[in-house]
Legacy VTK file of the C-alpha trace (Angstrom):
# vtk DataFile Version 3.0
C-alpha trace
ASCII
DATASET POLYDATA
POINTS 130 float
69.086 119.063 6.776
71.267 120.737 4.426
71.974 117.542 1.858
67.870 117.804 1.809
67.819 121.750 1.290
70.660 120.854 -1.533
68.936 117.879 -3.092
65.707 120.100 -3.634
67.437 122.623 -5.156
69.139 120.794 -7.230
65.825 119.015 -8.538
63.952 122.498 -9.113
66.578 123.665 -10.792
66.636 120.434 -13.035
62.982 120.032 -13.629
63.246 123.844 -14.629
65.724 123.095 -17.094
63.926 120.608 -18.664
60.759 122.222 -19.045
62.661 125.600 -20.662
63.617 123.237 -23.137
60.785 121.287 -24.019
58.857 124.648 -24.604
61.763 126.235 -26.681
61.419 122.639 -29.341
57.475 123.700 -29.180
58.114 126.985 -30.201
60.778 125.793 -33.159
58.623 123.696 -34.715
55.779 125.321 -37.101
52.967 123.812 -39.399
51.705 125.965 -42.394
49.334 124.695 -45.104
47.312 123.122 -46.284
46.831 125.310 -49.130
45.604 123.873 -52.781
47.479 125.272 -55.832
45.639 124.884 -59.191
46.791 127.897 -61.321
49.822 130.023 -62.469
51.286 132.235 -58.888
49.233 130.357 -56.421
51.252 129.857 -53.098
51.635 128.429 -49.500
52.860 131.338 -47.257
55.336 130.774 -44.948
54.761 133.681 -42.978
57.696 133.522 -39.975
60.308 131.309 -40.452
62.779 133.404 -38.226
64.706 130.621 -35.871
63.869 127.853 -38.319
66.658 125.941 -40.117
64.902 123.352 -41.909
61.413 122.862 -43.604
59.865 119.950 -44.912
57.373 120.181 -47.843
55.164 117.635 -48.880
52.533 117.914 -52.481
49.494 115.956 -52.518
47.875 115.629 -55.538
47.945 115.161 -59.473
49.358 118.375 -61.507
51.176 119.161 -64.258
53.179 122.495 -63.332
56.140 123.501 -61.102
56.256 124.519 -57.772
59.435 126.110 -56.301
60.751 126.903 -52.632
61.493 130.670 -52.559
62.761 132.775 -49.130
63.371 136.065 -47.786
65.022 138.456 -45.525
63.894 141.689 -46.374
59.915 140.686 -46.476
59.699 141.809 -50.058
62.591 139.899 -52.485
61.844 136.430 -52.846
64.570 134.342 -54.104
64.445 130.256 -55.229
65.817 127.854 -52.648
66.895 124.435 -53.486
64.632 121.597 -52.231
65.881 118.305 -51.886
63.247 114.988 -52.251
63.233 112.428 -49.741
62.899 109.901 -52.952
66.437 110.843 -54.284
68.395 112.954 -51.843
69.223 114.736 -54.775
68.915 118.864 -54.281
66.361 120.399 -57.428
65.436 123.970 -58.163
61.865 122.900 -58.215
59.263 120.581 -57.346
56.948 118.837 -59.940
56.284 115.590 -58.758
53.520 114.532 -55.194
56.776 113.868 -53.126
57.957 114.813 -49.891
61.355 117.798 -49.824
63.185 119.098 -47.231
65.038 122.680 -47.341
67.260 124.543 -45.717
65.910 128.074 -44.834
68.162 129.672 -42.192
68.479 133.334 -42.269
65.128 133.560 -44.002
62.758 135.627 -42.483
59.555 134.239 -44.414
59.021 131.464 -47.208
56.435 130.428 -49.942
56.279 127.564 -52.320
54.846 129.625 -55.616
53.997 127.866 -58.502
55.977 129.308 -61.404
54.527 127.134 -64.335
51.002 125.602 -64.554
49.463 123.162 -66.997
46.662 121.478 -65.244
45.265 119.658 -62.145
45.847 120.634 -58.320
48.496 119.548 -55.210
47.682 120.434 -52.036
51.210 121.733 -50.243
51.836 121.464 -46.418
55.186 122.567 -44.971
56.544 121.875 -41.484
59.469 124.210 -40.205
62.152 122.849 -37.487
LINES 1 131
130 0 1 2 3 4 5 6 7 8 9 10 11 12 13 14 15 16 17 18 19 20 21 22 23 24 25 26 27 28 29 30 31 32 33 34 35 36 37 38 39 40 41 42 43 44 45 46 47 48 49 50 51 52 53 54 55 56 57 58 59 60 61 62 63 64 65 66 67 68 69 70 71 72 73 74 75 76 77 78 79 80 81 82 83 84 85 86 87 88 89 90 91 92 93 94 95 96 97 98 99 100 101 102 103 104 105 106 107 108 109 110 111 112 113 114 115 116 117 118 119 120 121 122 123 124 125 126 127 128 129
């Protein structure tokens, strides 16, 4: 009787576990976007990227203008983050070409990607923060 009591303790307690965990991935991982940038200042917020560490950015589209990763802690002073693309694995300041980036944005309480330079055409930006 008491190797039963133990055993179903035991498997609460694991099946517990595992479900506490699943739920904090959920919670870690966060979709923003789509959002279309055609002009000069345009931008995808990243509203809450508290207990994020990475993001991955991907532009749609054909444009002529530059796009750059930018992050926060106080809420109000942005500053440019290096992105790396997939393509190259080399880090850049900005992004100009339809690729897919990944950044590092620990610490960071919110992001954007802002365009900084425009010239013509439209991307479509989409972000995913793990």
């Amino acid at each position: 009787m008491l190797r039963k009591i133990l055993l179903a303790t035991v498997l609460a307690l694991g099946v517990s576990g595992a479900a506490e965990a699943q739920s904090t991935v959920a919670l870690a991982s966060r979709t923003f976007g789509p959002a279309t940038v055609d002009a000069n200042g345009e931008s995808l917020t990243l509203p809450d990227v508290r207990g994020v560490q990475t993001v991955g950015i991907q532009t749609v589209g054909t444009f002529s203008g530059t796009l750059e990763l930018q992050c926060t802690v106080d809420g109000t002073n942005y500053k440019q983050v290096d992105v790396t693309p997939v393509s190259s694995q080399t880090p850049a300041a900005s992004m100009t070409t339809e690729n897919v980036f990944t950044a590092s944005v620990g610490g960071c309480t919110a992001a954007r990607v802002i365009s900084t330079a425009w010239t013509s055409g439209s991307v479509v930006v989409m972000a995913r923060g793990t």
